[in-house]
C-alpha positions as CSV (number, residue, x, y, z in Angstrom):
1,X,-7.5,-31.5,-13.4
2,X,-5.7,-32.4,-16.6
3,X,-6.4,-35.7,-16.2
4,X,-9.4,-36.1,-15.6
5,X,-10.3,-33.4,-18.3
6,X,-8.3,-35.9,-20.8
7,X,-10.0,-38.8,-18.6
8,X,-13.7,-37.5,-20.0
9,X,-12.0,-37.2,-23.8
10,X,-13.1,-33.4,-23.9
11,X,-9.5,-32.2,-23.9
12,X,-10.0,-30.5,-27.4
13,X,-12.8,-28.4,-25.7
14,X,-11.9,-27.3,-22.3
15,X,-8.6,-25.1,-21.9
16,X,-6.6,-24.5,-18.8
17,X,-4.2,-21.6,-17.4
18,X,-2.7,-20.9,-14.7
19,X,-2.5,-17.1,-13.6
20,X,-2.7,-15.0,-10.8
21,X,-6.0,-13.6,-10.4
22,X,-5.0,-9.5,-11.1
23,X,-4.0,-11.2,-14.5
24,X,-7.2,-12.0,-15.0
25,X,-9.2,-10.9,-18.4
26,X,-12.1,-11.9,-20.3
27,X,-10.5,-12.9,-24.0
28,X,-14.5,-13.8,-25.2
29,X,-16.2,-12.4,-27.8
30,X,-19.6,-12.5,-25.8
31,X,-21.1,-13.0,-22.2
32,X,-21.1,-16.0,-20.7
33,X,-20.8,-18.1,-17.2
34,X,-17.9,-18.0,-15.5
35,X,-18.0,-20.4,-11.8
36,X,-15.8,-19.7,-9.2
37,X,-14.9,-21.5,-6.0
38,X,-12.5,-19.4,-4.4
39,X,-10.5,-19.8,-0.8
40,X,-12.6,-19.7,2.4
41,X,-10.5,-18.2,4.4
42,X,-11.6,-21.1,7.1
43,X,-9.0,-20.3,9.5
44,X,-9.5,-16.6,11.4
45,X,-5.8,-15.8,10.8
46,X,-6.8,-15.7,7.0
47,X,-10.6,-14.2,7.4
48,X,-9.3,-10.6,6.6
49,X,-7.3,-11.6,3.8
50,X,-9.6,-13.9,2.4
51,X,-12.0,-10.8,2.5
52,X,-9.6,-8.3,0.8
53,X,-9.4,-11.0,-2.2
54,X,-12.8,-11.0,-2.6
55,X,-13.2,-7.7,-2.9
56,X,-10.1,-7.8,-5.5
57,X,-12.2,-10.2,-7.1
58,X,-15.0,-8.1,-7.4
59,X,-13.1,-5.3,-9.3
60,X,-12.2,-8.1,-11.7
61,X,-15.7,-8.8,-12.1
62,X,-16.9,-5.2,-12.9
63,X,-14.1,-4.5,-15.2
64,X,-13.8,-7.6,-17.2
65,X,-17.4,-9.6,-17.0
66,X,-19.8,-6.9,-17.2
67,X,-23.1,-8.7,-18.3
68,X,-21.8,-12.4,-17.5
69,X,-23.6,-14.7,-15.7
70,X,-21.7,-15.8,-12.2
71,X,-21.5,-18.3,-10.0
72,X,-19.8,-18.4,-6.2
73,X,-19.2,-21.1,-3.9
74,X,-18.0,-20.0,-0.5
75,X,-17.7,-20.6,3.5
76,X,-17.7,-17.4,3.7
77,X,-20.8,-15.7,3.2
78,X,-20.6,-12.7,5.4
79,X,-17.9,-11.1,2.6
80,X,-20.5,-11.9,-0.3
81,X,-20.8,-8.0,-0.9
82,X,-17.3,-7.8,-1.6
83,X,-17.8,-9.6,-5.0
84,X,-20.1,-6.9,-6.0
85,X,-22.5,-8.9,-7.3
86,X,-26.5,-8.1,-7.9
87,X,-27.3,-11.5,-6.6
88,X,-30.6,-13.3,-8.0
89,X,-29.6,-16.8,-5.8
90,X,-28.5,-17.7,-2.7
91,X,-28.3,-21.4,-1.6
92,X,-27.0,-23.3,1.5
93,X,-25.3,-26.2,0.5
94,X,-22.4,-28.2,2.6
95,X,-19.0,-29.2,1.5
96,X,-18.0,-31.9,4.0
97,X,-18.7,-30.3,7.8
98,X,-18.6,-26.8,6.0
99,X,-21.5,-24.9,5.7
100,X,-21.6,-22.5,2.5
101,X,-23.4,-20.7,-0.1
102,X,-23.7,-20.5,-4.0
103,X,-24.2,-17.5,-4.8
104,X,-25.7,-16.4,-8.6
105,X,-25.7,-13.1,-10.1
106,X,-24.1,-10.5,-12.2
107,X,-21.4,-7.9,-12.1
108,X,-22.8,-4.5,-10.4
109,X,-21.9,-1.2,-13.0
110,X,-18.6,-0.2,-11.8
111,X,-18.3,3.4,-10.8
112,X,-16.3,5.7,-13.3
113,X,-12.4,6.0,-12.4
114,X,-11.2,8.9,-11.2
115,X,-8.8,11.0,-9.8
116,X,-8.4,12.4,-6.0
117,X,-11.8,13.8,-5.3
118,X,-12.4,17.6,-5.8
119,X,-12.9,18.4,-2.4
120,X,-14.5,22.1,-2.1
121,X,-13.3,24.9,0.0
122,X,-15.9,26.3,2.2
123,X,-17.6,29.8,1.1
124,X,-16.4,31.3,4.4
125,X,-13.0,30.6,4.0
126,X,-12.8,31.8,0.1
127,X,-11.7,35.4,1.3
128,X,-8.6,35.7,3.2
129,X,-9.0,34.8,6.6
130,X,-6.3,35.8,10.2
131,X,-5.9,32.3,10.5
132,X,-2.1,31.4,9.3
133,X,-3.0,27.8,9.5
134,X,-6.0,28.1,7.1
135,X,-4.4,30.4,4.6
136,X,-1.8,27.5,4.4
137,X,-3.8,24.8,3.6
138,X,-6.1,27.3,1.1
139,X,-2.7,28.0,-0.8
140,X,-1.4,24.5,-0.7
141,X,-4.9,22.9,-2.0
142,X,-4.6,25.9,-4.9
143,X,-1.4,24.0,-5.4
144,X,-1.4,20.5,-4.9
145,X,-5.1,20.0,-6.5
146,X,-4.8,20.2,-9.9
147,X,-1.4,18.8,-9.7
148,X,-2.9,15.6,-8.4
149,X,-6.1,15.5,-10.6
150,X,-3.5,15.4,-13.7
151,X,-1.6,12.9,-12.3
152,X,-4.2,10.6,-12.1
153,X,-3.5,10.4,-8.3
154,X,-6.3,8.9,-5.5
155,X,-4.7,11.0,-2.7
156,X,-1.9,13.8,-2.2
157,X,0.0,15.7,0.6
158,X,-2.1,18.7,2.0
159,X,0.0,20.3,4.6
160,X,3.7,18.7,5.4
161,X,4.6,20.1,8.6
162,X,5.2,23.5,7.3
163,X,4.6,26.0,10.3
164,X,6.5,24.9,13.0
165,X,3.7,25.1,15.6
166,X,1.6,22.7,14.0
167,X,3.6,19.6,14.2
168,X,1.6,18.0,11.7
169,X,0.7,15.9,8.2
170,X,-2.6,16.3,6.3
171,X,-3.4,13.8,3.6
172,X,-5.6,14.3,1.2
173,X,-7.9,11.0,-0.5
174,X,-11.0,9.9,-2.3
175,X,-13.2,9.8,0.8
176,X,-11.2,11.1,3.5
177,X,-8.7,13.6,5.0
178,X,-6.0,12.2,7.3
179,X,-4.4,14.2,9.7
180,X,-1.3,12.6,11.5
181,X,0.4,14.1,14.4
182,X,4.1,14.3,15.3
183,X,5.3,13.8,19.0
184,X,6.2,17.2,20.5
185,X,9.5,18.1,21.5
186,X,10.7,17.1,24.7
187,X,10.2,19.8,27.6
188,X,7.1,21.2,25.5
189,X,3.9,22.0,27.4
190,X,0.9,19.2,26.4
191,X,-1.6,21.4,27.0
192,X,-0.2,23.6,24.0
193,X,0.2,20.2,22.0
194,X,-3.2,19.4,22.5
195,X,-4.5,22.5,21.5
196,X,-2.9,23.0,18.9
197,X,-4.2,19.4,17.5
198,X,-7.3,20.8,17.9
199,X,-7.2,23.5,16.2
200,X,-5.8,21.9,13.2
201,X,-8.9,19.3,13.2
202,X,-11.3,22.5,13.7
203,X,-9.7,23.8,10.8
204,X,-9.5,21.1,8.5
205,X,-13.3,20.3,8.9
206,X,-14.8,24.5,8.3
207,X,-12.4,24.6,6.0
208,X,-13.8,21.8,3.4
209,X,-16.9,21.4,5.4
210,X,-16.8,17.7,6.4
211,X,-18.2,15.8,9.4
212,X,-16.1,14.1,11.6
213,X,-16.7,10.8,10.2
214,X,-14.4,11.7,7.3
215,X,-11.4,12.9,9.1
216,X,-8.9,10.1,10.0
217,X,-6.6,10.8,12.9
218,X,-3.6,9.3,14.2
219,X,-2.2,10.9,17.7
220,X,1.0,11.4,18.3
221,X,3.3,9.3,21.0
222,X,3.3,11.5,23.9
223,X,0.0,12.4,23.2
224,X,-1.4,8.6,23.9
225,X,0.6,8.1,26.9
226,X,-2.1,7.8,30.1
227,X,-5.0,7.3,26.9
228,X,-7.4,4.3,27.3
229,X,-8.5,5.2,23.6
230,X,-4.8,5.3,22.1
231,X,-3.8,7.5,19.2
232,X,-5.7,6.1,16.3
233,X,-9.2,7.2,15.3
234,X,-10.1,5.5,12.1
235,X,-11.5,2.9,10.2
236,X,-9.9,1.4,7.4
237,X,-10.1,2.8,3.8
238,X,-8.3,2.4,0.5
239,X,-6.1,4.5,-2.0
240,X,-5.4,3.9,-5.4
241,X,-2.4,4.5,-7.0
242,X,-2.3,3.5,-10.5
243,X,-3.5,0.2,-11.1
244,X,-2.7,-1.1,-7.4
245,X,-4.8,-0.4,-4.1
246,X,-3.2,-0.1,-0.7
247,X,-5.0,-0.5,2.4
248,X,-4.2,2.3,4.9
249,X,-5.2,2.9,8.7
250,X,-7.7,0.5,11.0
251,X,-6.7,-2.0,13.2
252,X,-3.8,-4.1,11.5
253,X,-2.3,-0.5,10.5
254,X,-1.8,1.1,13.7
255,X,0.8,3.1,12.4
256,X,0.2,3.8,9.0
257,X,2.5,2.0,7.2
258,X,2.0,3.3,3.2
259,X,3.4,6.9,2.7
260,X,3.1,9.0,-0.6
261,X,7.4,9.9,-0.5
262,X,7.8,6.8,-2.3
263,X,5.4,7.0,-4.4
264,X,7.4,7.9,-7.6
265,X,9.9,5.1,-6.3
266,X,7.2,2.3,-6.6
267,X,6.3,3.8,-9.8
268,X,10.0,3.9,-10.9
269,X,10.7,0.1,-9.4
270,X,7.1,-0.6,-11.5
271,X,8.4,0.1,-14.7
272,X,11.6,-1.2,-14.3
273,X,10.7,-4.3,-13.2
274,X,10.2,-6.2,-16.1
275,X,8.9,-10.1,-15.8
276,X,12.4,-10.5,-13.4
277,X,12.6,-11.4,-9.8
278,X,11.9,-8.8,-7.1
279,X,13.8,-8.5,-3.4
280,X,11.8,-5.7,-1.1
281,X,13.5,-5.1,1.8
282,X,12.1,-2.7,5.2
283,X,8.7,-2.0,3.5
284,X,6.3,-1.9,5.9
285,X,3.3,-1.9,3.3
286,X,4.5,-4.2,0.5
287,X,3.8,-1.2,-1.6
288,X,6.7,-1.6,-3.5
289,X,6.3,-5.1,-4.5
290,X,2.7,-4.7,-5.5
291,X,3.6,-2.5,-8.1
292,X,6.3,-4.3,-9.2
293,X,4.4,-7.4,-9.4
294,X,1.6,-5.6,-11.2
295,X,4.4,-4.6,-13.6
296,X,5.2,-8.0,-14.8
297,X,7.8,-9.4,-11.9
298,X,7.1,-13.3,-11.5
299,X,8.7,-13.7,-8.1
300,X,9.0,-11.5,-5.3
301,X,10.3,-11.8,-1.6
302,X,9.3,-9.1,1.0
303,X,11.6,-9.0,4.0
304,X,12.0,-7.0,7.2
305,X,9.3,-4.8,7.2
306,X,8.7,-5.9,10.9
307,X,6.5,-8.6,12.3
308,X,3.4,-6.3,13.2
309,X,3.1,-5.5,10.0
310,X,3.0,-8.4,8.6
311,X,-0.5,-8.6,8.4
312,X,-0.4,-5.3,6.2
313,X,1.3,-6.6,3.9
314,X,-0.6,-9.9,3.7
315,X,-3.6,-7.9,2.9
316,X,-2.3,-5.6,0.3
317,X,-1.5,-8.6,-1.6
318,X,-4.8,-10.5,-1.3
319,X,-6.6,-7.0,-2.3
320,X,-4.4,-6.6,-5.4
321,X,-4.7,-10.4,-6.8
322,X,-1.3,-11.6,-6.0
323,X,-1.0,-15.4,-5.1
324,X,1.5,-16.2,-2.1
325,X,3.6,-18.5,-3.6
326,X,4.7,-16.4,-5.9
327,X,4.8,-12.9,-3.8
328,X,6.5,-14.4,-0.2
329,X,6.8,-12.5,2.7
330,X,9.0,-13.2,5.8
331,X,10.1,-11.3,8.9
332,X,13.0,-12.7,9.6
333,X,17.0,-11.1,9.8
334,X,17.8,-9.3,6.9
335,X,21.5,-9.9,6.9
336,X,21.1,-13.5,7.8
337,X,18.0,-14.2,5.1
338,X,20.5,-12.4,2.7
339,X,23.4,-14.6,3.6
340,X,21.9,-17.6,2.9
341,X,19.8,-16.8,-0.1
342,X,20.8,-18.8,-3.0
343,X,18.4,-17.4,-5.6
344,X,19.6,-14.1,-7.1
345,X,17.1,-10.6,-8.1
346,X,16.8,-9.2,-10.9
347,X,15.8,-5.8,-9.2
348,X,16.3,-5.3,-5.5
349,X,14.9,-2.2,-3.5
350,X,15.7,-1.4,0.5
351,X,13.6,1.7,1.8
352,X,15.2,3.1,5.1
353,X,12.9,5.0,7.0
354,X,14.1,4.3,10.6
355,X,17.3,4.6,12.3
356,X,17.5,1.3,13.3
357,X,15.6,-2.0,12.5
358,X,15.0,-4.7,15.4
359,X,16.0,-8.2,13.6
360,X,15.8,-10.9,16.1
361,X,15.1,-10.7,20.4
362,X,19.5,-9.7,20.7
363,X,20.0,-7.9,17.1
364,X,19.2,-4.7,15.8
365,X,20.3,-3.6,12.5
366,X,21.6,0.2,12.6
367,X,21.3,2.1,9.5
368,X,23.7,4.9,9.8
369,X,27.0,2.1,10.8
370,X,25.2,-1.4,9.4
371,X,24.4,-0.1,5.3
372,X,27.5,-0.5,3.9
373,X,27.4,-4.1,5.0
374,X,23.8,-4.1,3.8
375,X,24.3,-2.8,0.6
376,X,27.5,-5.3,-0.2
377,X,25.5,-8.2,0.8
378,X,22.5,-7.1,-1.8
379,X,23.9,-6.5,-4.6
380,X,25.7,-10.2,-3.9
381,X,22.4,-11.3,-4.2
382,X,21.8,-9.6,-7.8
383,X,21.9,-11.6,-11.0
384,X,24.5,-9.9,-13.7
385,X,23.0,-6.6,-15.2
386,X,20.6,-6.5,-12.1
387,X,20.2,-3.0,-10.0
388,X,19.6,-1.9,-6.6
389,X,17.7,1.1,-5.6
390,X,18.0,2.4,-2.3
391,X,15.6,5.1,-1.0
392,X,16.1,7.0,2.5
393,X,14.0,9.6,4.4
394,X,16.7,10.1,7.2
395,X,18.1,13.4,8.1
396,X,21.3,13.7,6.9
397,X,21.7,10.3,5.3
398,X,24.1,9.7,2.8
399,X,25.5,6.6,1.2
400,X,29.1,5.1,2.7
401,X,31.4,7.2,0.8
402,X,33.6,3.8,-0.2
403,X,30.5,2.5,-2.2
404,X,31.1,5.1,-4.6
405,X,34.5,3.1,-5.3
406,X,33.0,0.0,-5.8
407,X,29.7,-0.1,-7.6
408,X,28.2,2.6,-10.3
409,X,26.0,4.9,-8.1
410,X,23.5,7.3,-9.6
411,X,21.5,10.0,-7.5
412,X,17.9,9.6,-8.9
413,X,16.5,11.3,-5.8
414,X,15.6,14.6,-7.6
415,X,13.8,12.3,-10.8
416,X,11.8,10.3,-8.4
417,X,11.0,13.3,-5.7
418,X,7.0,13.4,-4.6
419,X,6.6,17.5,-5.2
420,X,3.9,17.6,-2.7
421,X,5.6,16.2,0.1
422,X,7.9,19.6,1.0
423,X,8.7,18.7,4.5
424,X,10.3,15.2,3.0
425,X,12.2,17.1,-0.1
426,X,15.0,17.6,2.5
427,X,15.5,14.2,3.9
428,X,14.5,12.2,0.7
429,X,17.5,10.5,-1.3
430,X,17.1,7.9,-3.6
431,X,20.1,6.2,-5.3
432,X,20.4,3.3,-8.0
433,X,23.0,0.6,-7.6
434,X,24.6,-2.0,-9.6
435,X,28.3,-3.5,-10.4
């Protein structure tokens, strides 16, 4: 492109950078026309992330080219509402054997930001009520509510397993409420399990008045066993957090792979990040390395989060703007990626949320026996001056005492604790790490 822009002699009038797309801003004085031929997304492995970029694009659009002209070439016409354009043109036109459309318009208003929505409590349930379960939830929204509202937050945790004999998690967002069950205990009647889950859902919904189209649901192991419809019932929706959006539930999330315990982690790892290079290792999301991208890191590597959710993580970059030679993901063996790695982090992160970790057909990585190794060969793999933070939400967990002997280990667990996830405050630990 250089050369042919110095080939036409109108290198003094046409300027050229090269950013990822969530760096984008408008820098003119006035509204213009801005043309964009972005990727097709051709292939059907790439469709859905090629559709999640649009829609990052959109947001682009609406917050930094609010009365410009704009101009869309694409293979991919059925996403064109992602853009979020008020479209005045729409042409076929062919690119080789492709068939595609140029779309012309402008920006649609952008809706004002907000926090978590103010969901309302029902009338009926305003005075106190026999139900334990509903006087729960009525004192834990008196809570957690305004909390969230003034910490700018797009969702929070309702109900965290608190009465034993509703074994479950209620999440609170924008547009939805999400109720996750927990396998009962072995030798426990399903017929109490199942009505019990039903109670909980015919709670939730009198409680805030809400259809069923806005409560999310995800069934608990045994509970799917025998079940032709399996143990998710929900479409896909997004959560803000910050300046990042995370994709949670449908399809490619079977089993909800973003969870709020971490959130003061990735907002931690965020500002800490600098413009260095970024090692995420076991997140499932790649929430961690959005917002540490976002927050100025150049190159990051997401490893280990498992195969299946690959996907995931895929699509939480394209909807946030990140370009995938700079943000790579791979699914292969921790210890053996780490072992050959030649390129040292400036910041490294491992979340452990499972006891063990399956790395190849014949290896499984065990948390409780294998993170002393682990955490050796990390913080190998950290330039001078560069940290580690590891995070855990296993029961009884603690750090290899020996580490403590080696490296300078601080407990940040209690600065970076989520207050609303109560359940979690006993299993969550969260140390940093360096030489």
């Amino acid at each position: 492109a250089r050369k042919n822009i110095v080939k036409a002699g109108i290198e003094n009038r046409v300027q050229i950078e090269q950013r990822e797309l969530h760096q984008l801003k408008n820098d003119f004085g006035q509204p213009g026309f801005l043309v964009c031929n972005p990727p097709y997304g051709e292939r059907l492995s790439a469709s859905q992330s090629v559709k999640h970029l649009y829609r990052h694009m959109g947001d682009r659009f609406q917050d930094q080219f609010s009365g410009w002209k704009i101009t869309l070439f694409t293979a991919a016409p059925d996403y064109a509402d992602c853009f979020k354009l008020r479209l005045d043109k729409s042409v076929k036109i062919f690119n080789g054997p492709l068939a595609c459309r140029l779309f012309s318009g402008s920006p649609q208003a952008a809706a004002a930001p907000g926090a978590v929505k103010d969901w309302q409590i029902g009338k009926e349930f305003e005075q106190d009520t026999a139900t334990e379960l509903a006087n729960r939830l009525k004192k834990n929204y008196r809570k957690f509510n305004p909390w969230a509202c003034g910490q700018n937050l797009d969702w929070y945790r309702l109900y965290d397993r608190d009465l034993p004999q509703f074994n479950v998690t209620i999440d609170v967002t924008n547009t939805h409420l999400y109720i996750r069950e927990f396998p009962p205990p072995p030798g426990k009647d399903p017929r109490i399990a199942e009505e019990r889950f039903r109670e909980v859902t015919r709670t939730v919904r009198a409680l805030f008045a809400v259809s069923r189209d806005q409560v999310m649901v995800h069934r608990g192991l045994a509970a799917q066993k025998g079940s032709k419809k399996g143990g998710v019932r929900s479409k896909q929706i997004e959560i803000r957090e910050g300046n990042a959006v995370f994709l949670v539930g449908g399809e490619a999330d079977p089993e909800r792979s973003f969870f709020p315990d971490q959130r003061f982690v990735r907002r931690f790892l965020g500002q800490n990040s600098g413009r260095g290079k970024f090692l995420s290792i076991f997140d499932t999301s790649g929430g961690a390395t959005i917002s540490v991208a976002l927050g100025g890191a150049i190159k990051t590597v997401t490893i280990g989060g498992g195969a299946r959710n690959l996907e995931t993580v895929v699509n939480n970059f394209s909807r946030n703007g990140l370009h995938p030679d700079n943000h790579r993901v791979y699914s292969d063996s921790v210890m053996s990626w780490l072992k050959k790695n030649r390129q040292p982090f400036d910041l490294i992160h491992i979340c452990f949320r499972k006891k063990q970790y399956r790395q190849t057909s014949s290896s499984i990585f065990k948390v409780g026996s294998d993170h002393r190794l682990l955490i050796d060969r990390t913080i190998a793999n950290l330039t001078e001056g560069g940290r580690l933070v590891v995070s855990s939400l296993l029961p009884n967990f603690e750090l290899d005492p020996t580490l403590k002997d080696t490296y300078s280990c601080r407990d940040v667990s209690q600065k970076l604790l989520s207050p609303d996830v109560t359940r979690g405050a006993q299993n969550f630990k969260c140390w940093e790490i360096s030489r």
